[in-house]
C-alpha positions in Angstrom: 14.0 7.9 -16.3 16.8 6.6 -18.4 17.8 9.0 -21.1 15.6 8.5 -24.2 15.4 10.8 -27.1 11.6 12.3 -28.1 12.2 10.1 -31.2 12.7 7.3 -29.6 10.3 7.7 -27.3 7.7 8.3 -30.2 8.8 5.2 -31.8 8.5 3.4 -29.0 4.9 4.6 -28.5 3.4 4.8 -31.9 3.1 8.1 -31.7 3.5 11.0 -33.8 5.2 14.1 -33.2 4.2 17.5 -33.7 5.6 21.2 -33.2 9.4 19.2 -31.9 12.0 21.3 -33.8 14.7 18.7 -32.4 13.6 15.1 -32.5 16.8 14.4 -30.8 15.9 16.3 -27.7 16.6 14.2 -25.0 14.0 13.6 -21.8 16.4 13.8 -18.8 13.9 14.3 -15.8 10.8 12.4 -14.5 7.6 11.4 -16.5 4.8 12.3 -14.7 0.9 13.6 -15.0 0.7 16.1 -12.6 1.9 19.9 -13.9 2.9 20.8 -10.2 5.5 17.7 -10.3 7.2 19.1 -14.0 11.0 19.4 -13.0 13.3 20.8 -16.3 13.7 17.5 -19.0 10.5 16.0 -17.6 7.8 14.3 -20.4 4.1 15.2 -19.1 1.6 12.6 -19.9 -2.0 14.4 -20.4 -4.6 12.5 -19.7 -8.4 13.4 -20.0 -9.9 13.5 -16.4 -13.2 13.9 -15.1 -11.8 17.3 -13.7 -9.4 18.5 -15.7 -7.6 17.7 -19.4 -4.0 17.6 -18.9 -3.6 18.8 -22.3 -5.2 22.6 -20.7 -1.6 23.0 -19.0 0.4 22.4 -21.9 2.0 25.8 -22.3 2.1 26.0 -17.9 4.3 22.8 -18.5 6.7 23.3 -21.6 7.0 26.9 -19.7 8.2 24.7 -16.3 10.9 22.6 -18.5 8.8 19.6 -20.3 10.4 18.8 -22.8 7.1 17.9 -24.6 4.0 16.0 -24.1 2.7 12.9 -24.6 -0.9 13.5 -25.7 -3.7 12.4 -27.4 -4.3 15.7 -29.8 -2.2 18.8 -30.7 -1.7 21.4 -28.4 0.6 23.7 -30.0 3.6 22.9 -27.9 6.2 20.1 -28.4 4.7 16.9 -28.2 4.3 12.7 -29.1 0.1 12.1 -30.1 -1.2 8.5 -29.7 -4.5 7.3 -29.7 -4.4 6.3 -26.7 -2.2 7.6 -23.9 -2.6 5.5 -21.0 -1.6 2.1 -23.7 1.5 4.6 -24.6 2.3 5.3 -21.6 1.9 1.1 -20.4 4.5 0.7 -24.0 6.8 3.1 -22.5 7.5 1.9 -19.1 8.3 -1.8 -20.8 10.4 -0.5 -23.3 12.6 1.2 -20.5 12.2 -1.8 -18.1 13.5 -4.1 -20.4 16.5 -1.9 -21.3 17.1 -1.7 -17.3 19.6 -4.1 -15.3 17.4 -4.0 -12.5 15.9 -7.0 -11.0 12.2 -6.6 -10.8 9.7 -7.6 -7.8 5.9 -7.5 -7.5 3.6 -7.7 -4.7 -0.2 -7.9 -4.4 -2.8 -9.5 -1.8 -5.7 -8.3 -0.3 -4.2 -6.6 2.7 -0.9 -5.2 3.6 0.3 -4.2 0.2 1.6 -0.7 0.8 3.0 -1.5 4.2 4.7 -4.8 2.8 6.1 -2.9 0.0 7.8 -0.1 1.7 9.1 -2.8 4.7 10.9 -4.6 1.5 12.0 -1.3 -0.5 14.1 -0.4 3.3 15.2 -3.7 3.4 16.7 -3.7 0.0 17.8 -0.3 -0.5 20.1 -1.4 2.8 21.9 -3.4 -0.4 21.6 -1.8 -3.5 19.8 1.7 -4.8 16.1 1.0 -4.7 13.3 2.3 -6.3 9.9 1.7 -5.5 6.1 2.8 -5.5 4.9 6.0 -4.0 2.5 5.6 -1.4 -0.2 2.8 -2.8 0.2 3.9 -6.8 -0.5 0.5 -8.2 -2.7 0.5 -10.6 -2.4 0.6 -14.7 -1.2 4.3 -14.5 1.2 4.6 -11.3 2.8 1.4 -11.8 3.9 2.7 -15.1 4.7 6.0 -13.7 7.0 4.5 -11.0 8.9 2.3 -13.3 9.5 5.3 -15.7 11.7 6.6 -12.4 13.8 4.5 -12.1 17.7 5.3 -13.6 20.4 3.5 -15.1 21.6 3.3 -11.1 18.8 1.5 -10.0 19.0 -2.5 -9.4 15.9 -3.2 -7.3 12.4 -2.0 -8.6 9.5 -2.6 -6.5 6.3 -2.2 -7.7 3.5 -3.3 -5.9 0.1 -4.4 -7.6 -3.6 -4.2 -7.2 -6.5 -5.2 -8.5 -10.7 -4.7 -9.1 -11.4 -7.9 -11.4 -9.9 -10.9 -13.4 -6.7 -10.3 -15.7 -5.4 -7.0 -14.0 -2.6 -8.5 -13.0 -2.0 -9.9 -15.8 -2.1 -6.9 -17.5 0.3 -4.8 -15.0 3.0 -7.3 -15.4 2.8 -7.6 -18.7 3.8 -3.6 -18.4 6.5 -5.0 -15.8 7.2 -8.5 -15.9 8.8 -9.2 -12.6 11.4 -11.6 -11.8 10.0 -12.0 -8.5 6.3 -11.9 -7.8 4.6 -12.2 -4.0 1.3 -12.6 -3.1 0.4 -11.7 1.1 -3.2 -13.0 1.5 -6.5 -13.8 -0.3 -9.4 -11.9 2.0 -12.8 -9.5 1.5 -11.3 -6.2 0.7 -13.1 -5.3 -2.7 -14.9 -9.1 -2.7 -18.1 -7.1 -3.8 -16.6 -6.4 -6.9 -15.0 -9.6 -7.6 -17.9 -11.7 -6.5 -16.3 -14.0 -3.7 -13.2 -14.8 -2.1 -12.2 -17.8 -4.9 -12.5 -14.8 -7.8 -9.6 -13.0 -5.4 -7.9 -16.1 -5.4 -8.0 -16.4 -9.1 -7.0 -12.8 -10.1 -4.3 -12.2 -7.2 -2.8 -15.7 -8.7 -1.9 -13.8 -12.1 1.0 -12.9 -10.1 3.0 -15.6 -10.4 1.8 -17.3 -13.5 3.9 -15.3 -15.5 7.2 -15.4 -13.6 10.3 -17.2 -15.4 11.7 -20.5 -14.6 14.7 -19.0 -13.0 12.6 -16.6 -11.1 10.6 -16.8 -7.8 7.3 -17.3 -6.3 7.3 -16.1 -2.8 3.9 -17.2 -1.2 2.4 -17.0 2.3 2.4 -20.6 3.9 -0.6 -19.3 6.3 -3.4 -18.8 3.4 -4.3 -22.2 2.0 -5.6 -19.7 -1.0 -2.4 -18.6 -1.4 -0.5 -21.3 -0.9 -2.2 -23.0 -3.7 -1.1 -20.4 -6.1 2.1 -23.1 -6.2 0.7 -25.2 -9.0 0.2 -22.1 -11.0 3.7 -21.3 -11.6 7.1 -22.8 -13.2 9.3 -20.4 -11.2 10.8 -22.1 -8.2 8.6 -21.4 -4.6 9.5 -19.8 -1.3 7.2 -19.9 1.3 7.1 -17.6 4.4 4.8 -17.6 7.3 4.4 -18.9 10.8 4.0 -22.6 8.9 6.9 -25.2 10.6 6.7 -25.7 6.8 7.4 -22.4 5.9 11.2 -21.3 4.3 11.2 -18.0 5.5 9.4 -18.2 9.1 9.1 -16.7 12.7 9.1 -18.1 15.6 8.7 -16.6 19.6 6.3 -14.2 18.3 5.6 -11.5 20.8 4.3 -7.5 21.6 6.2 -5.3 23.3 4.5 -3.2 26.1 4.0 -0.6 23.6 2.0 -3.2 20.6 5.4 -3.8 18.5 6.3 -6.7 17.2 9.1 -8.8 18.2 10.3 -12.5 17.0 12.6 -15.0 15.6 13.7 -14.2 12.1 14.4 -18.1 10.6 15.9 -18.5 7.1 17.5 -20.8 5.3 20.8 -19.2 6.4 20.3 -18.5 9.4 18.3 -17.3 12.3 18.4 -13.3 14.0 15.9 -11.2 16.2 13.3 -8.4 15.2 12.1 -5.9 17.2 10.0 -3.9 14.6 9.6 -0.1 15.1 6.1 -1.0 13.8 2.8 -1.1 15.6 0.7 -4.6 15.2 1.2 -8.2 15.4 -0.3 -8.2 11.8 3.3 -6.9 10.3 5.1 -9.9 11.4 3.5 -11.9 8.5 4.4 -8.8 6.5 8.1 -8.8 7.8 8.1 -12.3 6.6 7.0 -11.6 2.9 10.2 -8.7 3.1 12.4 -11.4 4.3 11.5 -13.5 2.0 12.5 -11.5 -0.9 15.8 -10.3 0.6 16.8 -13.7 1.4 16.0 -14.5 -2.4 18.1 -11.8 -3.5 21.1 -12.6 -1.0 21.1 -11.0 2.3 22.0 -12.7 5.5 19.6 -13.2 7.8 21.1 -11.2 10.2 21.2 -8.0 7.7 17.8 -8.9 7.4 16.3 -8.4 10.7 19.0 -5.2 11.0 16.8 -3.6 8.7 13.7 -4.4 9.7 14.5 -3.6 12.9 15.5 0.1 11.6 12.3 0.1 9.3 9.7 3.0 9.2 6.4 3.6 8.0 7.0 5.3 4.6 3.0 5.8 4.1 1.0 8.5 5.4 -2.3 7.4 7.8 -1.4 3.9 8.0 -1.0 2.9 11.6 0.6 6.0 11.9 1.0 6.4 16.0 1.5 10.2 17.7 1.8 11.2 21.0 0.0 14.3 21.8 1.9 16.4 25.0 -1.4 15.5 27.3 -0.1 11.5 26.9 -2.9 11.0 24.3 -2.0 8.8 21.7 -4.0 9.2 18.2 -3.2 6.0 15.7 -4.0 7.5 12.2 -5.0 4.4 10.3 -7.6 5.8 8.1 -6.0 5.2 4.6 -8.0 2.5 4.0 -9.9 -0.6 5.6 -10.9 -4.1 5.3 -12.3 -6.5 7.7 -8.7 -8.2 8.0 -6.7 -5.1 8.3 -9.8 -3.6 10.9 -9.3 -6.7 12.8 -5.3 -6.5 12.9 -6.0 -2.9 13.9 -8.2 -3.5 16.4 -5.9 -5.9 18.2 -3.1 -3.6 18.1 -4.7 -1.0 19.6 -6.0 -3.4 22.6 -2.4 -4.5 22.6 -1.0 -0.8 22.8 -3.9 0.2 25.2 -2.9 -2.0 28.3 -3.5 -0.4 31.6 -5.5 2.7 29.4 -8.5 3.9 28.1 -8.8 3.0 24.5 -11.6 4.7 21.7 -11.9 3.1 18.7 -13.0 5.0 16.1 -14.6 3.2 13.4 -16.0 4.2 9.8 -17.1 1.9 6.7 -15.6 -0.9 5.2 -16.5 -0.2 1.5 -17.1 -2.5 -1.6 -18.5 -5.6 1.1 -21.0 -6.7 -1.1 -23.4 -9.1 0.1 -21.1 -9.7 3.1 -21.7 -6.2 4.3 -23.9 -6.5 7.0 -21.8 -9.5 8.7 -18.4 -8.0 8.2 -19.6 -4.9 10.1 -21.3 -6.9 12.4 -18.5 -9.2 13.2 -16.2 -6.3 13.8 -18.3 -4.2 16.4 -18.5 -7.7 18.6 -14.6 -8.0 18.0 -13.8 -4.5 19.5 -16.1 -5.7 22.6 -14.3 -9.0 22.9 -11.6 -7.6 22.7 -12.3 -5.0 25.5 -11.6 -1.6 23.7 -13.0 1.1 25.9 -15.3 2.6 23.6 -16.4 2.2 20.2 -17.3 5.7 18.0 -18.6 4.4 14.9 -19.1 7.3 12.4 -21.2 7.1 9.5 -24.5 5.9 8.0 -25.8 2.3 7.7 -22.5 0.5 7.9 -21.8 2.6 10.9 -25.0 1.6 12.4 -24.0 -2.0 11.6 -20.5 -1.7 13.4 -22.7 -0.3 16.7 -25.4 -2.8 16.9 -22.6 -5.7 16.7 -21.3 -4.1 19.3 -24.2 -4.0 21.8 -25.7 -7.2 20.8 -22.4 -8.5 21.7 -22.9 -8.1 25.7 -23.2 -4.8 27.9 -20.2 -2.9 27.1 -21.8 -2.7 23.9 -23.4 0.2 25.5 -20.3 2.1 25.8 -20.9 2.1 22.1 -22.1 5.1 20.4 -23.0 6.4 16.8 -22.5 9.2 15.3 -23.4 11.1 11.9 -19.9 12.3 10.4 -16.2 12.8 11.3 -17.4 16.4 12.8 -19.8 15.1 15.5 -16.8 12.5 16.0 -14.1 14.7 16.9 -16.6 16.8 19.0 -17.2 13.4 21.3 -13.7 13.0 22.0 -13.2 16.6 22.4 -15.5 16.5 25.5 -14.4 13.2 26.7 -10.7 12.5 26.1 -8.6 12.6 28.9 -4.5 12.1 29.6 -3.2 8.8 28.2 -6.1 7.7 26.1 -5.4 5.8 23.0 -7.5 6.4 20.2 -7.9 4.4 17.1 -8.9 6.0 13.7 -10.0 3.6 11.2 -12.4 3.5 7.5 -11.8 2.8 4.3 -10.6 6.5 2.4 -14.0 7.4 1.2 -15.3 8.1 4.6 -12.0 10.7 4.7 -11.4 9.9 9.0 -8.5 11.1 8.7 -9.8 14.3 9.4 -10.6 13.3 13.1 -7.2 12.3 13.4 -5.7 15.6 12.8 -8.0 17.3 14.3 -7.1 15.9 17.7 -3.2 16.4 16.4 -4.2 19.8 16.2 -6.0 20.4 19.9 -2.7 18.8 20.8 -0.2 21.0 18.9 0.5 23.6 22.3 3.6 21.9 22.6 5.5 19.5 20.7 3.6 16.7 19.3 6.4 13.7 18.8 5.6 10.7 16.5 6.6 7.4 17.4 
């Protein structure tokens, strides 16, 4: 964080300040809420948890080199009090924002958030220092946290955005207006909480209504949803996408032998090749949202497509593809899921799987709503269109759902099997995987899959496992 002084930083806050013998004290390090991540000049913000009280490690933290807390009660160590924390800590990460020459860009969408985000962060740290969220930390208390770290240095803050309901992202950039805001896609992921795919629409919208007249609206030509979002803002609009009408666009769209994506990088100044390091035809329309913002904030397009060229994935378990020694390749996606990303997913792996056996391995797709049933459904008769040697779906109902779409589907739905947990899972394959298999792990982070994805790492660790 920028250098602020404990009575600045209560000012800023509203706070009072208790057991500080030197209000002038300066907090040099990082703000954070985890005691294990305290470095010396760091301010720990205690929250109350279902778990645990942050204000309980009080003396661990001032002992680790806090300079103080910022708290909601007295805890007999240096610290700021406030009524409410999570509001202070929302105040403090706009106060430092503001006082930052950085140029600010948000993201949200319904899929492709994280992987979008980290795709632009490479891209523009390729310019200028870059700072940007952690892993998918975007809601109302690690967007504020990932602000707070950026320094004096940094000149491009990423931040990307998410949201359960209406006004949420209007709240989070209120916190962090950005000068820049992007919005990927309007689909199901959480539509049983917001109600229908129009409520998405109107909440992931927030995005750009607040953006300044000299700023940017960078929206995906390929979602009429989105692409609606134009009349809802006075900055000026970029549109990316496949769209001939598109600003930022791709054309010659292709897989390699191996399920990465390849095309025809098109801006208005100029035109250069991708070949992304990426697995999935889905992260084309995310190379496009990158693009987008880099051309806005003056890259070439050639520089452009160098980087995402050279571009990682910077997330854990999201299409994360390993090659065991045997030739068995396990793609960790088991973050999260939707029925858009599942679908993306499942395509790459039949795209990655030509000439072998492929597993897909399959778990819930939470917060469906009403549209449960059908989305599970719809997904088991994909993987059988799409001729993926065998579906595993793990689970209870949903997973049920996910196999009977696939049998009803035709008779290689009878290659389809279901099974109770991620245990009876990873015994299955550890029976029936042979060399060269590819196998697909995929749920939303509830059903925790990712343990059948390292457990086959594991059985594979004799030798050298080497990640793509």
């Amino acid at each position: 964080m920028i250098a602020l002084s404990l009575a600045e930083i209560a000012a800023v806050v509203g706070g009072q300040t208790y057991d500080i013998p030197d209000p002038a004290v300066q907090v040099t390090g990082p703000v954070v809420r985890d005691s294990r991540e305290v470095e010396p000049g760091s301010l720990f913000v205690a929250f109350v948890g279902e778990r645990a009280d942050g204000h309980d490690f009080a003396e661990a933290v001032v002992g680790a080199g806090a300079v103080a807390l910022l708290a909601s009660r007295p805890v007999g160590v240096p610290a700021i009090v406030v009524d409410d924390v999570q509001a202070a800590l929302g105040a403090l990460a706009r106060h430092v924002v503001d006082r930052l020459g950085a140029t600010l860009v948000a993201l949200t969408g319904s899929a492709g958030k994280t992987s979008t985000k980290d795709l632009i962060a490479q891209v523009l740290r390729t310019k200028a220092p870059t700072v940007f969220t952690p892993g998918s930390l975007n809601n109302e208390i690690g967007l504020p946290l990932t602000a707070l770290s950026a320094t004096a240095e940094t000149r491009f803050l990423v931040l990307e955005m998410g949201a359960r309901g209406i006004g949420h992202i209007r709240y989070l950039t209120g916190l962090t207006p950005p000068k820049i805001g992007l919005v990927l896609n309007v689909g199901t992921a959480h539509i049983g909480e917001f109600g229908g795919r129009e409520q998405i629409a109107q909440a992931k919208g927030e995005m750009v209504e607040g953006l300044p007249e000299e700023g940017a609206a960078i929206l995906n030509a390929d979602d009429p949803l989105v692409r609606a979002m134009a009349s809802r803002t006075k900055a000026r609009v970029i549109l990316f996408g496949e769209s001939d009408e598109a600003d930022v666009r791709a054309e010659n769209v292709r897989l390699t032998e191996n399920g990465q994506p390849a095309f025809s990088l098109r801006t208005p100044s100029g035109c250069s090749d991708v070949t992304m390091r990426l697995y999935g035809e889905h992260h084309v329309s995310n190379a496009l949202a990158a693009a987008a913002v880099a051309h806005e904030l003056g890259m070439s397009a050639d520089e452009i497509a160098r980087a995402l060229s050279e571009a990682g994935s910077l997330s854990r378990w999201r299409m994360e593809v390993t090659e065991r020694p045997d030739g068995v390749t396990v793609v960790n996606d088991a973050y999260n899921a939707n029925p858009e990303s599942m679908r993306a997913a499942l395509r790459a792996l039949a795209s990655m799987g030509k000439g072998r056996r492929t597993w897909a391995v399959l778990g819930q797709m939470a917060e469906l709503g009403d549209e449960a049933l059908a989305e599970h459904d719809a997904v088991g008769r994909l993987a059988v269109r799409l001729n993926v040697g065998k579906l595993v779906a793990v689970g209870g109902r949903e997973a049920s759902w996910l196999q009977l779409g696939a049998y009803n589907e035709g008779s290689w739905g009878e290659e389809s099997v279901h099974v109770s947990d991620a245990q009876a899972a990873v015994d299955l394959l550890r029976s029936e995987l042979r060399p060269g298999d590819v196998v697909l792990v995929k749920a939303s982070r509830s059903v925790g899959l990712e343990r059948v994805a390292l457990a086959l790492l594991s059985d594979g660790a004799e030798g050298e496992v080497s990640a793509r």
